[in-house]
C-alpha positions as CSV (number, residue, x, y, z in Angstrom):
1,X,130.0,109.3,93.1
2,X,131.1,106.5,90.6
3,X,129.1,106.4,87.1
4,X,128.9,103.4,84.9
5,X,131.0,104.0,82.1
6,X,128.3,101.5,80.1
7,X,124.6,101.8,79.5
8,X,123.2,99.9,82.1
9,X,120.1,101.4,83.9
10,X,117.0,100.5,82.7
11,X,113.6,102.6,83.4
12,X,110.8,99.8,82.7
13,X,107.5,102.1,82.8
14,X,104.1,100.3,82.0
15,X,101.6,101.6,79.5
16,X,99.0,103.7,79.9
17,X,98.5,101.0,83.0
18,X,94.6,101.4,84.4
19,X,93.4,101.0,81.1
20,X,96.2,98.4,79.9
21,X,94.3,96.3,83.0
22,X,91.1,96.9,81.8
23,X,92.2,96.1,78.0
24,X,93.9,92.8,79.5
25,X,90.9,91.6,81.0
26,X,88.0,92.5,78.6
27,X,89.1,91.6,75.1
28,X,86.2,93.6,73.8
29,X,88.3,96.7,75.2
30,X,90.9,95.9,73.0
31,X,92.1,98.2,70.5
32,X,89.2,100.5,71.6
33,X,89.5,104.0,73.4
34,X,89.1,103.8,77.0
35,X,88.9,105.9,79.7
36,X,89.1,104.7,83.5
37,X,87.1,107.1,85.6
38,X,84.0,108.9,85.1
39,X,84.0,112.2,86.8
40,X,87.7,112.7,86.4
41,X,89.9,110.6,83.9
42,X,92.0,108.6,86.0
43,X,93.9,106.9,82.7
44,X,92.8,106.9,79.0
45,X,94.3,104.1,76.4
46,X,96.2,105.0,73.4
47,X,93.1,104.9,71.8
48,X,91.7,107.9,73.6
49,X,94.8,109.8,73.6
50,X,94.6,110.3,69.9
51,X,91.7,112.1,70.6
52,X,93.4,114.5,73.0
53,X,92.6,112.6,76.4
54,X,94.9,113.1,79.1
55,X,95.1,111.4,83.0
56,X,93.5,114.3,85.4
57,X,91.0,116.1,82.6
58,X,87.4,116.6,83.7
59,X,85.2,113.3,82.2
60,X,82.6,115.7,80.6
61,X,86.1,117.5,78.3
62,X,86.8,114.3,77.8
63,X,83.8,112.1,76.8
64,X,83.2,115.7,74.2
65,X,86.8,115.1,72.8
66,X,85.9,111.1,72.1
67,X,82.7,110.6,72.3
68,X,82.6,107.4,71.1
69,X,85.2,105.9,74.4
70,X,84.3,103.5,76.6
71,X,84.0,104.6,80.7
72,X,84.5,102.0,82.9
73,X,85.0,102.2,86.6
74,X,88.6,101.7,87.8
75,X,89.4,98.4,89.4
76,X,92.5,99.6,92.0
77,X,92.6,95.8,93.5
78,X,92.9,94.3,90.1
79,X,95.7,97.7,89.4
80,X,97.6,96.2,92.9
81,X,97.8,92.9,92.1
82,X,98.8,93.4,88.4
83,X,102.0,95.7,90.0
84,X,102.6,93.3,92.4
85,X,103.4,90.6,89.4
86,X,104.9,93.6,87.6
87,X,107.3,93.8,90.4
88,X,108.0,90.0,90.4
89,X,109.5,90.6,86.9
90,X,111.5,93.2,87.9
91,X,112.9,91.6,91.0
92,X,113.6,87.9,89.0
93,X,115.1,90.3,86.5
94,X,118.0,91.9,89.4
95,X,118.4,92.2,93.1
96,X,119.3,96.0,92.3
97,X,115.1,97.5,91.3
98,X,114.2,101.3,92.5
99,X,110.5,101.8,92.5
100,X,109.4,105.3,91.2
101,X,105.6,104.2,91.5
102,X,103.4,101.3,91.2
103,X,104.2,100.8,87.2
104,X,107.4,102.4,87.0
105,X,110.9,101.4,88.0
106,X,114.6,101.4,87.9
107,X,116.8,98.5,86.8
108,X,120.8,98.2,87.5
109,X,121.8,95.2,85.0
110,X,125.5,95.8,85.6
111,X,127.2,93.2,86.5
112,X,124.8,90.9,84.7
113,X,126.3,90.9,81.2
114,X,127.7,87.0,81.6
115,X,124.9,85.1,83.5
116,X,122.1,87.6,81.7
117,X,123.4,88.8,78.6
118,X,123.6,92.5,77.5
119,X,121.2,95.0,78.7
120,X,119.0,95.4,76.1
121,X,119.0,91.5,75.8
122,X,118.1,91.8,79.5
123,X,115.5,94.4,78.6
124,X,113.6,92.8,75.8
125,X,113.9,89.4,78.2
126,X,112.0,91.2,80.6
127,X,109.3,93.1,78.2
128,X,108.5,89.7,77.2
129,X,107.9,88.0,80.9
130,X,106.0,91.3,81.5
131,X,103.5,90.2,78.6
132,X,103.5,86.2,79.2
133,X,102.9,86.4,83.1
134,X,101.1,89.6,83.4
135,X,99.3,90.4,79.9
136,X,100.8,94.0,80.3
137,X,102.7,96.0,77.3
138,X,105.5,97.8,79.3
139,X,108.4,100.0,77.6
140,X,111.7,100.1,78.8
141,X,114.7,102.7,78.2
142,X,118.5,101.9,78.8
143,X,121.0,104.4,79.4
144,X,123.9,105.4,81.2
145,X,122.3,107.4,83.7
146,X,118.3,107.2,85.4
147,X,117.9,110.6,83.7
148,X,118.1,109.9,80.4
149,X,117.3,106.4,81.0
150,X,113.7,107.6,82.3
151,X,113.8,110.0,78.8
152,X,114.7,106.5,76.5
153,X,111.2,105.1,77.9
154,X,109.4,108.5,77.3
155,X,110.8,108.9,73.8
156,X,110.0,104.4,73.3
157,X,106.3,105.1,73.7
158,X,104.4,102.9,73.4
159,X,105.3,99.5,73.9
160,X,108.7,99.6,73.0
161,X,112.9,99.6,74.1
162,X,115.1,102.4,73.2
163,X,119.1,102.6,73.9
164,X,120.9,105.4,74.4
165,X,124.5,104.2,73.4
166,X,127.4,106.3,75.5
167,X,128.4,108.0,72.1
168,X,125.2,109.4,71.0
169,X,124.1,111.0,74.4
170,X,124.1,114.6,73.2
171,X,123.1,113.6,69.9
172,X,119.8,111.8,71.5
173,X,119.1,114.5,74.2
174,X,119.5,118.0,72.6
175,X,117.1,117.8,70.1
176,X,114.4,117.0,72.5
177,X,111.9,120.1,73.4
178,X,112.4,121.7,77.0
179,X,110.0,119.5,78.9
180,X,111.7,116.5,78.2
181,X,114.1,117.3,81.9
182,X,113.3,116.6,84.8
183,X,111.1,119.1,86.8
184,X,109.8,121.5,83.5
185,X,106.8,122.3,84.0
186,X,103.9,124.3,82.1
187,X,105.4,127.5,84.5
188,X,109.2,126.7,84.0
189,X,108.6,126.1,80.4
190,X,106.9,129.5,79.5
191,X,109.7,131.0,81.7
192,X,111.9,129.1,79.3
193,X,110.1,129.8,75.9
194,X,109.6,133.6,76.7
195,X,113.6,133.9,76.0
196,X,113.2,131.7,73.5
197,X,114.6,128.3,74.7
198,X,112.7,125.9,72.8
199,X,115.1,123.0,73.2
200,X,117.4,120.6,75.3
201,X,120.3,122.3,73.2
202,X,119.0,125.9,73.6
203,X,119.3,124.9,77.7
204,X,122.6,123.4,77.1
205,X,123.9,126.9,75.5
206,X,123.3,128.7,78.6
207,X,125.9,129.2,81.9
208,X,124.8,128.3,85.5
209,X,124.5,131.9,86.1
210,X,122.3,132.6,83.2
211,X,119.9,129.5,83.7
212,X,119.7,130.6,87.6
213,X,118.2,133.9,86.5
214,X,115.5,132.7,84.6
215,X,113.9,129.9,86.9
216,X,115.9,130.1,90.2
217,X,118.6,129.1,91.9
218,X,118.1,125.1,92.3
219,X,116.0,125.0,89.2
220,X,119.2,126.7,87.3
221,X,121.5,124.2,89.0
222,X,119.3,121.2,87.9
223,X,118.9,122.3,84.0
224,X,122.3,123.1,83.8
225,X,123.3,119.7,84.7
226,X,120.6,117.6,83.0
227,X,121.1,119.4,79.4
228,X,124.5,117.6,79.6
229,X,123.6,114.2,81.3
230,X,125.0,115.2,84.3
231,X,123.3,112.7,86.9
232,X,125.2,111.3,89.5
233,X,122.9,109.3,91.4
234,X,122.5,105.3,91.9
235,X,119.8,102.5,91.6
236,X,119.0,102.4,94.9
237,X,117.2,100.1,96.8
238,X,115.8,99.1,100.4
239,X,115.0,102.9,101.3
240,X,112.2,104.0,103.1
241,X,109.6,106.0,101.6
242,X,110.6,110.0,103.0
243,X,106.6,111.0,103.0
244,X,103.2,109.4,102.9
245,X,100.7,111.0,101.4
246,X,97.5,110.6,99.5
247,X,95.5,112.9,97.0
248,X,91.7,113.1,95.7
249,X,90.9,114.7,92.3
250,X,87.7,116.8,92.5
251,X,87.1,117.2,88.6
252,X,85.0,120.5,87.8
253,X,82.8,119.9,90.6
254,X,85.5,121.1,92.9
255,X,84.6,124.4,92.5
256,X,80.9,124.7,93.9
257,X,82.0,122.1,97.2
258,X,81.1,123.3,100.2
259,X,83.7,124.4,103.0
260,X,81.6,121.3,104.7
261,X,82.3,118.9,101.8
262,X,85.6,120.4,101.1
263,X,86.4,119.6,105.0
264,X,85.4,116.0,104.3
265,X,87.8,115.2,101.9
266,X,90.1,116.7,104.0
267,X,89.3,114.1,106.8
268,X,89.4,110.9,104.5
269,X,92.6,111.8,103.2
270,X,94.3,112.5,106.8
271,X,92.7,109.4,108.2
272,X,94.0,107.1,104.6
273,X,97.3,108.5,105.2
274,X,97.8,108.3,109.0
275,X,96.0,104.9,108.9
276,X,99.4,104.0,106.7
277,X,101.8,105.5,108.3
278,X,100.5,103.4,111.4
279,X,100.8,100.4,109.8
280,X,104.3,101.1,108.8
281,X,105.5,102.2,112.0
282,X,106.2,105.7,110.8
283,X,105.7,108.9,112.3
284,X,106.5,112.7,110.8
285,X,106.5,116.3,111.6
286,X,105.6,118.2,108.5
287,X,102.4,118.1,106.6
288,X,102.2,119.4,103.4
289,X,98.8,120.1,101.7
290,X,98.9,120.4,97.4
291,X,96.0,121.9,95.3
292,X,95.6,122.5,91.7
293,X,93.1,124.7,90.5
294,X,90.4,125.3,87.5
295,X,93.2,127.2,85.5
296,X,95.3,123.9,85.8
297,X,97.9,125.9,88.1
298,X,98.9,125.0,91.3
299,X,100.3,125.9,95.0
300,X,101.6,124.2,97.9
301,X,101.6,125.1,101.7
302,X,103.5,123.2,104.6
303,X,103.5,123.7,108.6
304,X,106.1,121.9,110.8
305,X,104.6,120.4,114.1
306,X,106.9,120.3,117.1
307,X,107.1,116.4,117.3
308,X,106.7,113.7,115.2
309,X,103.7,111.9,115.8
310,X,100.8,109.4,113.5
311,X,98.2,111.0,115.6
312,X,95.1,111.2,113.2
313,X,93.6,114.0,115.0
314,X,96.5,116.2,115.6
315,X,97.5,115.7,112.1
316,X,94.1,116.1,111.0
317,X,94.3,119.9,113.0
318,X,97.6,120.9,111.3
319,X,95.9,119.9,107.8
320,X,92.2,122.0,108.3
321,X,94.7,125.4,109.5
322,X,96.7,124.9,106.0
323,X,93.1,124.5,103.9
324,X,92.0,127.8,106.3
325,X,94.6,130.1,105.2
326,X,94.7,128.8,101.4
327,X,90.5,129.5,101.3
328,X,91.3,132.8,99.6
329,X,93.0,131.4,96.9
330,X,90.7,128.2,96.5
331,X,87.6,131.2,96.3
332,X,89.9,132.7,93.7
333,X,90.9,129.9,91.4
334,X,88.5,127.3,91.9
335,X,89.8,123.8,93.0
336,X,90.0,120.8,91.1
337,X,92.5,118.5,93.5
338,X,93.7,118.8,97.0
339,X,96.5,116.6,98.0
340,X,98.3,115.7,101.5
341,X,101.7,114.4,102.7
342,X,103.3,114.1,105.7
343,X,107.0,114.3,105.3
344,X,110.1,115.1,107.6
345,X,109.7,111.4,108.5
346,X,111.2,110.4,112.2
347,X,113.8,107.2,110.6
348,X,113.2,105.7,114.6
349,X,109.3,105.4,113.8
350,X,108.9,106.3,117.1
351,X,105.1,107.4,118.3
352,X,104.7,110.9,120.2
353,X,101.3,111.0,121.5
354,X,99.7,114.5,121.5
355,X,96.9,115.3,123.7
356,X,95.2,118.1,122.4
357,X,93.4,118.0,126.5
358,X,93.5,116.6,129.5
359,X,92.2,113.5,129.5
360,X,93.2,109.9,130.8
361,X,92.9,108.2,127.2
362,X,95.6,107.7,124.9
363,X,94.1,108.7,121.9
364,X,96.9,106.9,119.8
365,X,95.8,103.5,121.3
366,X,92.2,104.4,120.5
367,X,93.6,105.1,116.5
368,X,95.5,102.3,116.8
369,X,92.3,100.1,118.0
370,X,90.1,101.2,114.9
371,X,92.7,100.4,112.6
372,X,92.8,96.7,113.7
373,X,89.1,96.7,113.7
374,X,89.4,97.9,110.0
375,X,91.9,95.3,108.9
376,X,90.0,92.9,109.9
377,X,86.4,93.9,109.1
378,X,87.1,96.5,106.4
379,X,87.6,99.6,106.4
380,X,83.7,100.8,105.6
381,X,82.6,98.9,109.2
382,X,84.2,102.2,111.1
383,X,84.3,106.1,109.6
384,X,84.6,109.4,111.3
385,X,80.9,111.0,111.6
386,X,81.4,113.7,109.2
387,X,82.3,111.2,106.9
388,X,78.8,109.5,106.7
389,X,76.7,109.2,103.6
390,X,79.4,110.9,101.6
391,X,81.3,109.2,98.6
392,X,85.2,108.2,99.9
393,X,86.7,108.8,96.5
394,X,89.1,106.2,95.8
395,X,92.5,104.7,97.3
396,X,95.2,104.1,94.9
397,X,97.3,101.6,94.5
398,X,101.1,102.6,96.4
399,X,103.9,101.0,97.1
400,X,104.8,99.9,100.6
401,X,105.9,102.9,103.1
């Protein structure tokens, strides 16, 4: 697959972007720590990450690291409309943008040099429309490849624009600690630092063979490559989103919920996700449930159904059995977040209807009934019974499916 000989990707990431919003819009936030969630920190300014606040830590561990931050409720309208303009930017900027998330994307400026200038002139153009039209601070790294170009914006923090010029590749990336590539983990990263690989160049030392050994096959495969830019793939756009998904973080409080209340969050998750993959047109096969527990680890469980299908219900079924048989480990460990997706997407969209009995209703028109009802009342006017009286948690902001 053909590589650009020239740094021209750009990974354009907005800062710390909840509380960016919330410091845009209340100038009395400004300059001031601030956390965005109260139970569980959904993001923490600059501010409060001096202090040792970090995105997923309990709101009591974080209000005793700065006790002097400001909590304000998060906003996710104003967070969807200020990614929306974000994405403006991006598209005004080049035809070629590959969304990662809602404040994070890939650029593809080749081609561009003559009508837009060079890429960092292309970069600092767009850093500055970011601010003017949407009040944001965004930083933007610029590379050969998305890998290191997604390691430029890490390494720019905050608020800034980093190249990588072709030359000084290795010279940029080996000194950078383990964590740095893609796909390290706490886990991978002990598994590293227990033989004493501390760095990008300590990786880069090491065969195939030798990596494979240590962390696994693909995982082997993936560090080998990475440690000497080795990344292959495109700026693509136009592509379909390959699972939907949605995920609620429980905080602390996660670990004395009910199987009752545990079971409800289960239901609002399923119903959020199926309601989107509806609207979409999509349908998929495997569900995939994700928790992370008190001690910060984590485990995933999948089951593949025999058809695709955007049945709530059926769905809903697969989801309970895969929370069923991980109940040991949830008694174990404790559990802080549980997460869904539905994955092994059917590219036709077409809708399998699954009758779980014999009945003369199509269930799937009934789902499909509510959800119209809900776009245009809102969806608090309908909710599942077990559902009632409880809090929803919150929906994110995501891009399209």
């Amino acid at each position: 697959m053909f590589v650009s000989r020239d740094a021209t990707i750009l990974h354009a990431d907005l800062d710390s972007f909840y509380a960016s919003v919330e410091q845009r819009d209340d100038p009395a936030l400004r300059g001031r720590p601030v956390i965005v969630g109260g139970g569980v920190v959904l993001a923490a300014s600059y501010e409060a990450k001096a202090y040792g606040v970090r995105t997923a830590m309990g709101g009591r561990q974080a209000r005793a690291l700065c006790p002097h931050a400001i909590v304000v409720p998060p906003r996710m309208s104003a967070y969807a409309q200020a990614s929306d303009a974000v994405f403006e930017v991006f598209h005004d900027t080049t035809p070629l943008v590959e969304p990662l998330s809602v404040d994070e994307a890939f650029l593809d400026v080749s081609g561009l040099r003559r009508v837009s200038g060079t890429p960092v002139e292309i970069a600092a153009r767009l850093r500055a429309q970011v601010r003017d039209r949407v009040g944001l601070p965004i930083t933007v790294g610029i590379a050969r490849t998305k890998f290191l170009a997604k390691v430029a914006s890490q390494e720019a923090k905050p608020d800034g624009l980093l190249l990588v010029p072709p030359d000084r590749e290795l010279a940029f990336l080996h000194p950078l600690p383990v964590r740095r590539l893609w796909g390290v983990g706490v886990k991978t990263a002990e598994k590293l630092h227990a033989h004493g690989i501390e760095t990008v160049a300590d990786v880069a030392e090491l065969s195939e063979s030798t990596l494979a050994a240590m962390v696994g096959g693909a995982m082997g495969y993936r560090l080998f490559a990475l440690s000497r830019n080795i990344d292959r793939r495109r700026v693509v756009t136009g592509v379909r989103r390959r699972s939907v998904g949605a995920q609620r973080a429980l905080g602390r409080r996660g670990n004395t919920m009910s199987a009752a209340e545990v079971d409800a969050v289960v239901v609002n998750l399923i119903d959020r996700i199926t309601r989107r993959m509806r609207k979409a047109g999509r349908t998929g096969r495997t569900v995939v449930l994700r928790l992370r527990f008190d001690d910060f680890s984590r485990a995933t469980r999948s089951h593949t159904m025999p058809r695709a299908t955007a049945q709530t219900d059926v769905i809903l079924d697969t989801a309970r059995a895969l929370v069923r048989a991980a109940a040991p480990l949830i008694a174990e460990r404790g559990l802080t977040l549980v997460g869904f997706a539905v994955s092994n997407i059917d590219r036709g969209g077409a809708q399998q209807l699954e009758l779980p009995f014999d009945v003369g209703t199509d269930l799937l028109a009934i789902d499909s009934a509510v959800d119209q009802i809900r776009n245009r009342f809102g969806t608090a006017v309908l909710t599942r019974g077990v559902l009632l009286g409880r809090d929803p948690g919150l929906e994110m902001p995501h891009l399209p499916d």
